[in-house]
C-alpha positions as CSV (number, residue, x, y, z in Angstrom):
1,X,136.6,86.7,94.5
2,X,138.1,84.3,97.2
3,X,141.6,86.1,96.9
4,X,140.0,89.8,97.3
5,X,139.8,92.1,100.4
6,X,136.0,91.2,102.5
7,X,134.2,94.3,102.9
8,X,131.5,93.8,105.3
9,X,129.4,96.8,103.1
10,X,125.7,95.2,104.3
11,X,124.2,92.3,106.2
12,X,121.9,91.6,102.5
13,X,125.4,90.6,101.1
14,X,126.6,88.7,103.7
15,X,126.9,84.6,102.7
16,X,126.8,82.6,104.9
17,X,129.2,80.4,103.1
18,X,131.7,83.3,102.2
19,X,131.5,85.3,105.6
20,X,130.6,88.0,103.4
21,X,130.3,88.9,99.8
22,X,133.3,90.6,98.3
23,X,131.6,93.3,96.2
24,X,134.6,95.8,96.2
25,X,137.1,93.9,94.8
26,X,135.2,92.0,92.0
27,X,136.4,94.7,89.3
28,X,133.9,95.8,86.6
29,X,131.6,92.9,85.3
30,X,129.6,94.9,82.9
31,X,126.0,93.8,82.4
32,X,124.5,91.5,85.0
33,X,124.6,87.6,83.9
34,X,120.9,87.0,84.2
35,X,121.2,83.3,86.1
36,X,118.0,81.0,85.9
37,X,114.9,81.6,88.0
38,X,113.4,78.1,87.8
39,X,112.1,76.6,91.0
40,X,110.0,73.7,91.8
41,X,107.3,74.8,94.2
42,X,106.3,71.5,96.1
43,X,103.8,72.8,98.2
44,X,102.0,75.4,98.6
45,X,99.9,76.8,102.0
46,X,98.3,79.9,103.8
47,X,99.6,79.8,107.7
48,X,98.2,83.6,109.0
49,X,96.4,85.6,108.4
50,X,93.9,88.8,109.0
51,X,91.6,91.4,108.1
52,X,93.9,92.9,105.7
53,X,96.7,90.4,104.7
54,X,98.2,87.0,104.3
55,X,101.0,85.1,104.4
56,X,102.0,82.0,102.8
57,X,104.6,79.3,102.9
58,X,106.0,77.5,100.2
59,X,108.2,74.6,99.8
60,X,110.4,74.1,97.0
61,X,111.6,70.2,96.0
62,X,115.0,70.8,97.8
63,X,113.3,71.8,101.1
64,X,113.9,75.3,101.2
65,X,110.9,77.5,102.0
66,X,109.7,80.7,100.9
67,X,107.0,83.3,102.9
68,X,105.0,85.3,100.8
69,X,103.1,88.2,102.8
70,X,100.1,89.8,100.7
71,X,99.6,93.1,102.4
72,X,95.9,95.4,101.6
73,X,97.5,99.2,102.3
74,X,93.8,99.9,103.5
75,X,93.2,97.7,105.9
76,X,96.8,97.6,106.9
77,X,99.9,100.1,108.5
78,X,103.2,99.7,108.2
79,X,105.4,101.2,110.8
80,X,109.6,101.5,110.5
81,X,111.5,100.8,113.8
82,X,115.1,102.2,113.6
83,X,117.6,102.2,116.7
84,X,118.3,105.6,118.2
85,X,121.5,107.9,116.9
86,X,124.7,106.7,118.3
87,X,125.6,110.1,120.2
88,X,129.7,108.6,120.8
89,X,129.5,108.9,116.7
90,X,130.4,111.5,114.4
91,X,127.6,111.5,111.3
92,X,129.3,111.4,107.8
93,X,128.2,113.4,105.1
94,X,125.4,111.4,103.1
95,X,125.8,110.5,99.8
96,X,121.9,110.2,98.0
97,X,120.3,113.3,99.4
98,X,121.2,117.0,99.1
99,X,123.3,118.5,101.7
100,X,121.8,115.5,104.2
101,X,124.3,113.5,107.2
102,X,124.8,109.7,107.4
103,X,124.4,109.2,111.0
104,X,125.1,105.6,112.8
105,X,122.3,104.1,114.3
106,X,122.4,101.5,117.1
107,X,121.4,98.0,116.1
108,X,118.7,96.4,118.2
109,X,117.5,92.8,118.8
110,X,114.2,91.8,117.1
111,X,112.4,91.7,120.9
112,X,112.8,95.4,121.3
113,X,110.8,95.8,117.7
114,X,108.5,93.2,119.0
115,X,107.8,95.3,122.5
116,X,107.1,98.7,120.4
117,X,104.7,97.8,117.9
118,X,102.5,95.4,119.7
119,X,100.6,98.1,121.7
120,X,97.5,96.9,120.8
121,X,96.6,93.5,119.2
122,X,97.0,94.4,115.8
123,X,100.6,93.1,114.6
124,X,100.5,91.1,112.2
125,X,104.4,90.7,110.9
126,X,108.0,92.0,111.5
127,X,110.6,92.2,108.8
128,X,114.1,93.3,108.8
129,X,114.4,96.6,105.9
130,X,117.3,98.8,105.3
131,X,120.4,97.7,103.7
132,X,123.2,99.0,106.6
133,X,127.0,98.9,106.7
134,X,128.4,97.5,109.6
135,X,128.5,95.3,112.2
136,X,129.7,97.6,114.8
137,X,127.4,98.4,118.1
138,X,125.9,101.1,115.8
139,X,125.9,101.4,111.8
140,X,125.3,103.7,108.9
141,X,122.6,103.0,106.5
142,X,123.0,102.3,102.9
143,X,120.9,104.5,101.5
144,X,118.1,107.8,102.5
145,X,115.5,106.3,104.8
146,X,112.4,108.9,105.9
147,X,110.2,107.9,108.4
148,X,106.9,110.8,110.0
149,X,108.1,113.0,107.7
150,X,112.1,113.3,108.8
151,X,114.7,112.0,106.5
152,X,116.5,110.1,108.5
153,X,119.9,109.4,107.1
154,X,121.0,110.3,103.3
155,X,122.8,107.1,102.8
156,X,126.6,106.1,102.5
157,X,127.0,102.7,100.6
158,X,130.0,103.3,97.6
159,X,127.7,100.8,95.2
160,X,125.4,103.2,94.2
161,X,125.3,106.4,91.6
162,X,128.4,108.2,93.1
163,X,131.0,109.9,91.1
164,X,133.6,107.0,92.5
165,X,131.5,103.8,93.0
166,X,133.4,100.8,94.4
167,X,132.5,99.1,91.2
168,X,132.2,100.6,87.9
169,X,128.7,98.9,87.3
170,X,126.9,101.2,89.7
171,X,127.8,104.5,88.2
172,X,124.5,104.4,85.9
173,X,122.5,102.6,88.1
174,X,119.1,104.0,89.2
175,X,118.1,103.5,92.6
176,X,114.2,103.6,93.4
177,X,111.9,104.8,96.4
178,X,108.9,102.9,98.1
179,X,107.3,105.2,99.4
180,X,103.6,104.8,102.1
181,X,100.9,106.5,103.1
182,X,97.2,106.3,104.1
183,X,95.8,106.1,100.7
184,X,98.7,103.5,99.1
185,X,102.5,103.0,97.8
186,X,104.1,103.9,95.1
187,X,107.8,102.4,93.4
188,X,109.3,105.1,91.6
189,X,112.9,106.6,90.6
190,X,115.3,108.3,92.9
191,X,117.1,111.2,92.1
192,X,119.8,111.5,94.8
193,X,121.1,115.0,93.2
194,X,117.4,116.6,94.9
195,X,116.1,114.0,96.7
196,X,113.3,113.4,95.0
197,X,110.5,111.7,95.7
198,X,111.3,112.0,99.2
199,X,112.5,115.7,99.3
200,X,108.7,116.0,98.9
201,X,106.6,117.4,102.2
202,X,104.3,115.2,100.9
203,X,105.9,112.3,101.4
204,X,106.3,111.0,105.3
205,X,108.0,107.9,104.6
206,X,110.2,106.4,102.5
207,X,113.2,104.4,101.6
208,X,115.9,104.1,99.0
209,X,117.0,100.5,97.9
210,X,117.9,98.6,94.7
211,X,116.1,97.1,91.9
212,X,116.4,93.6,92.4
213,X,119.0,93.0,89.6
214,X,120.9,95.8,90.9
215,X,121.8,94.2,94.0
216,X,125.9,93.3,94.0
217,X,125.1,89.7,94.1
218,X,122.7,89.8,91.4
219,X,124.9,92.5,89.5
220,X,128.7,91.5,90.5
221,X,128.5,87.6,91.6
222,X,126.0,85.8,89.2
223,X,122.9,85.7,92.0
224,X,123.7,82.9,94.0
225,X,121.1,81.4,96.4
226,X,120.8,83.1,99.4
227,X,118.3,84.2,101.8
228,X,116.7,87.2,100.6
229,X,114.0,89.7,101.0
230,X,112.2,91.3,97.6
231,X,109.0,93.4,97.7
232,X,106.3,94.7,94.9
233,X,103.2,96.5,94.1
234,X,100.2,94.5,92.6
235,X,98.7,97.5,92.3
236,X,98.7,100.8,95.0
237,X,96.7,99.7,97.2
238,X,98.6,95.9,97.5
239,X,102.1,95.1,98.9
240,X,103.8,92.0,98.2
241,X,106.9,91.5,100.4
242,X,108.8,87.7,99.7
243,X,111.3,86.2,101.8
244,X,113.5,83.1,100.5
245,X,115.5,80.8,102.6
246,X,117.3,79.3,99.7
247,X,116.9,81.0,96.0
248,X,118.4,83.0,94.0
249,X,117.1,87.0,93.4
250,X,115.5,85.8,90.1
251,X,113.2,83.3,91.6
252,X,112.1,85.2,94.3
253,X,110.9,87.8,92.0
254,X,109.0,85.4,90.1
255,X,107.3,84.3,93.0
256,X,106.1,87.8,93.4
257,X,105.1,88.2,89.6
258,X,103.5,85.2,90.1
259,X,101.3,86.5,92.6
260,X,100.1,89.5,90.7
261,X,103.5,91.9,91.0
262,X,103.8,94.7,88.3
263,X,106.3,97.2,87.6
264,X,109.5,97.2,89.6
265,X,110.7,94.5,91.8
266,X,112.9,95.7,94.8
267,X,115.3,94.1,97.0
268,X,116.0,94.9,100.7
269,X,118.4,93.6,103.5
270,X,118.8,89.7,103.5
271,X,121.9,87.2,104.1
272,X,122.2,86.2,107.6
273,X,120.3,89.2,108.5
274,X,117.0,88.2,106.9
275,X,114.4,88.3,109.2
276,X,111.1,87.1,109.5
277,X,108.6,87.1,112.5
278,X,104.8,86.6,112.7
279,X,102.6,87.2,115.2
280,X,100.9,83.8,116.0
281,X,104.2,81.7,114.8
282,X,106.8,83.5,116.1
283,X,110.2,83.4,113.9
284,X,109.8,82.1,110.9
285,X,113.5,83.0,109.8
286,X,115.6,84.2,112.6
287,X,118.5,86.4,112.2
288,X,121.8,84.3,112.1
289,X,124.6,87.0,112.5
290,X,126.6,86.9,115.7
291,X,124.6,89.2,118.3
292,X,121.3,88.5,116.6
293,X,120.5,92.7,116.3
294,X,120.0,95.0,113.4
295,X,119.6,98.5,112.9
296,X,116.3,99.1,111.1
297,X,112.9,96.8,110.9
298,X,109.4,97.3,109.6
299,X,106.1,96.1,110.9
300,X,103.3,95.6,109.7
301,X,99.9,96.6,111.8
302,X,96.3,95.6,110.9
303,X,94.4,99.4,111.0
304,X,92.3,100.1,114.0
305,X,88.9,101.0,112.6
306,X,87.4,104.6,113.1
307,X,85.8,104.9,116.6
308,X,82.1,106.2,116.5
C-alpha cells in the first residue's frame, strides 16, 4: 500500500502512522481477512454517569483504554450537530439517496458543539459521527445523514454500493441506517436506490454508515489497531456506543457484545478524528488532526422530565 496514491477519503481511515489509509489503490482483496479480536481487559471502571446512561473506562494490558457509553433511549436524547452549508461551494450530486445533492459542510471545533447543546444542564457526552471526505475548510459527507426530518446530504464516498466503487469489494456491500426517535432505535438495511429507511416521513433522523467489517480497514487492510468508534443496540430502547484508543475493529465489537449488543455492529468516524468528550471530565480523546475541527458530531442529552 506504501507505494499507492493517499486518498484522504475520511478522517475514520486516517492512521496516524500512515498519514492516511490508502483504500483506493489497494486493488480487489476479496473477502475480509477476519484478524483476531483478543484483548486483555486489565481493568475495568464506571467514571459518569446519570439518570439515563453510563460510561465506562477500560484498560487493556498494553495501556490503551477503551470508553464504553451505555445509553437508556428513554431517559436520554441524542441531538446531531453538523456545520452550516459552505455557500462558496457547488453541491455534487449524492450518490446513496434518490435524486438527493452532496453538499460540503464547514467543519467546526468541538467548543462550538459544546456551546449548542449545553443549554440546560443535561449533557451528558459528545461524540464525533459521520464518516466525511476532506480536510478542506468545508467537506462532503460520506454517506445520507437526516437530521428533524431533512435529509441532509445523500452521500458521496466511492467505497460503497456504486456502479464504479474505488474497490471492487464494495460493489455488494450493504450499508445500514441507525435511525432515533422518542420511543427507541432501530439498525436496519439501506437501500440507496429509494432511500429507504430514511425516505420514510416517519423517520426524523438518521444516518448511513458501515457494518463494522465493512469498513476499508477492516475490509481492504487486515483491521489494524486504530482509534475507532463502533455502536449497537442491546435492545431498542439501549444504545451502546464504544470508543478504542488502541484496538482493532474486531475487539471493539466484542467489547460491545460483551455488554449485551445484538444484531449489527456499526462503525462510525475514528482515526485522528475520534472524539470523545464528557461532561464532568472533559476530553477523554481529543481530536488529533491539524485544526482540531470536524464536520458532524452527536450529543447525547439526559431528557428533561414532563412539566406539571
Amino acid at each position: 500500500m506504501t507505494d499507492m496514491p493517499v486518498r484522504r477519503m475520511t478522517a475514520a481511515f486516517v492512521v496516524v502512522a500512515l498519514v492516511a489509509l490508502a483504500v483506493g489503490g489497494c486493488g480487489d482483496r476479496g473477502v475480509p481477512v477476519v484478524a483476531s479480536a483478543s484483548a486483555d481487559v486489565a481493568s475495568r471502571a464506571t467514571i459518569a454517569t446519570t439518570d439515563g446512561a453510563t460510561l465506562t473506562r477500560l484498560v487493556f494490558s498494553d495501556g490503551s483504554r477503551a470508553y464504553l457509553q451505555q445509553i437508556d433511549l428513554r431517559r436520554m436524547r441524542i441531538e446531531q450537530v453538523i456545520g452550516d452549508r459552505d455557500p462558496r461551494a457547488t453541491s455534487e450530486a449524492g450518490r446513496y439517496y434518490p435524486a438527493a445533492s452532496s453538499p460540503r459542510f464547514v467543519r467546526i471545533p468541538p467548543r462550538r458543539v459544546q456551546d449548542q447543546c449545553q443549554t440546560t444542564s443535561t449533557l451528558f457526552s459528545i461524540v464525533n459521527f459521520a464518516f466525511f471526505e476532506e480536510y478542506d475548510p468545508s467537506t462532503r459527507l460520506s454517506f445520507p445523514v437526516k437530521a428533524h426530518g431533512t435529509l441532509l446530504t445523500g452521500g458521496s464516498s466511492p467505497y460503497g454500493p456504486v456502479p464504479s466503487p474505488s474497490n471492487a469489494y464494495y460493489r455488494t456491500v450493504t450499508l445500514q441506517a441507525l435511525t432515533w426517535s422518542d420511543t427507541g432505535a432501530a439498525i436496519t438495511p439501506y437501500d440507496p436506490t429509494h432511500g429507504a429507511p430514511l425516505a420514510s416521513s416517519t423517520i426524523q433522523n438518521g444516518i448511513v454508515t458501515y457494518r463494522y467489517r465493512d469498513h476499508p480497514s477492516y475490509a481492504l487492510d487486515h483491521d489494524p489497531p486504530n482509534r475507532y468508534q463502533l455502536l449497537a443496540l442491546s435492545d431498542p430502547a439501549h444504545l451502546l456506543v464504544v470508543t478504542v484508543e488502541h484496538a482493532t475493529l474486531d475487539t471493539a465489537a466484542d467489547l460491545l457484545r460483551a455488554d449485551g449488543a445484538t444484531g449489527e455492529v456499526l462503525a462510525f468516524d475514528g482515526g485522528i478524528s475520534t472524539y470523545l468528550w464528557q461532561a464532568n471530565l472533559g476530553e477523554l480523546v481529543p481530536i488529533t488532526n491539524r485544526d482540531g475541527a470536524l464536520p458532524h458530531y452527536l450529543c447525547l442529552l439526559r431528557r428533561q422530565p414532563p412539566s406539571t
